[in-house]
C-alpha positions, 0 to 999 in steps of 0.5 A: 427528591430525597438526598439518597434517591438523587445519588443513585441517580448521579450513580445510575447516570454515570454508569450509562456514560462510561458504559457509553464511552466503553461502547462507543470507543471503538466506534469513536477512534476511527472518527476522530483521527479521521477528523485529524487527518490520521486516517482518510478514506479511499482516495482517487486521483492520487499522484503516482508518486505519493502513491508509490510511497503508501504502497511502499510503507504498506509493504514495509509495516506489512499492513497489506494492500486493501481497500477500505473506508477507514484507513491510515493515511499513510499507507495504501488506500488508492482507488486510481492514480495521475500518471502522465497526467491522466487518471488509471485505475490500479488494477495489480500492484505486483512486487519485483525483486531486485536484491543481489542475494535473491536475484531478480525475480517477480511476483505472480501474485497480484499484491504483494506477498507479506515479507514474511511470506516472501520465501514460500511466494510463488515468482518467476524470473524476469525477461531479457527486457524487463531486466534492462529497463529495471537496471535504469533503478540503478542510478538512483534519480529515475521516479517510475519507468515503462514496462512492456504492456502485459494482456489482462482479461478484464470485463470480457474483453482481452487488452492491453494494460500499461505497466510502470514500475517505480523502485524501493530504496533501502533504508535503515530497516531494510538492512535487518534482512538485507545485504547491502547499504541505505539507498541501493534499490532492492526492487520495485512495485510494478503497476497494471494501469486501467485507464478511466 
């Protein structure tokens, strides 16, 4: 082969492979942190507590409460939980507000709404019971406590679905919006729990 025609090989090669790589980048990313351990795909079986602690990271990077094949591992992606040790699936993770300047309410939708969103979301206020119970949080050593079952709809048939509620301490980022100090409980997520 003459000297200019294998340069314009080597040329038209290399073009391909950066045109490959520019192509195949977002593709690639996903994978390799995958293969690192940076994202996960949708878990089962996951315990409560660790649980817990992605939904509350999701809420405070407002990354939101989906399911999906490629996620940060991190944050939300549980298709069930263990909780007493059986396995449920998670049917609504609903946002309690128990912050002194906005009182104690809860939020209709059936995840929580972004913070940003928080102000326009539609809540009501929390029952005599709910409002006892939730004041457990207070002491600051209770993981997750047992609320009253709530009747859902689901294939069908009317049931009854156990609720558990876990707190959300304050952080550092927290008080940007709130009042108060790090580690006073400004709400809770509250768990509609399907048993498998």
């Amino acid at each position: 082969m003459k000297p200019k025609r294998k340069r314009a090989l080597k040329i038209t090669v290399l073009c391909l492979v950066v045109l490959l790589v520019v192509l195949l980048a977002p593709l690639l990313k996903p994978i390799i942190l995958y293969s690192v351990g940076h994202y996960e795909g949708i878990k089962r079986g996951t315990p409560f507590e660790e649980a817990h602690t992605k939904a509350i990271n999701s809420f405070v990077e407002e990354k939101g409460f989906g399911v999906s094949r490629f996620r940060r591992a991190d944050l939300w992606n549980e298709w069930s939980v263990i909780y007493d040790q059986k396995e449920y699936e998670v049917f609504h993770i609903r946002l309690i507000g128990l912050s002194s300047e906005y009182g104690e309410r809860l939020f209709h939708q059936s995840r929580p709404p972004k913070k940003t969103d928080l102000a326009a979301a539609s809540s009501r206020p929390l029952t005599p019971e709910e409002s006892l119970k939730l004041s457990a949080f207070s002491g600051g050593s209770i993981e997750s406590i047992e609320l009253p079952p709530d009747l859902t709809f689901q294939d069908g048939i009317w049931s009854e679905t156990p609720r558990v509620a876990a707190p959300i301490f304050a952080s550092e980022d927290c008080m940007r919006c709130h009042e108060g100090e790090v580690g006073t409980v400004l709400g809770a997520f509250e768990y509609f729990l399907i048993p498998f």
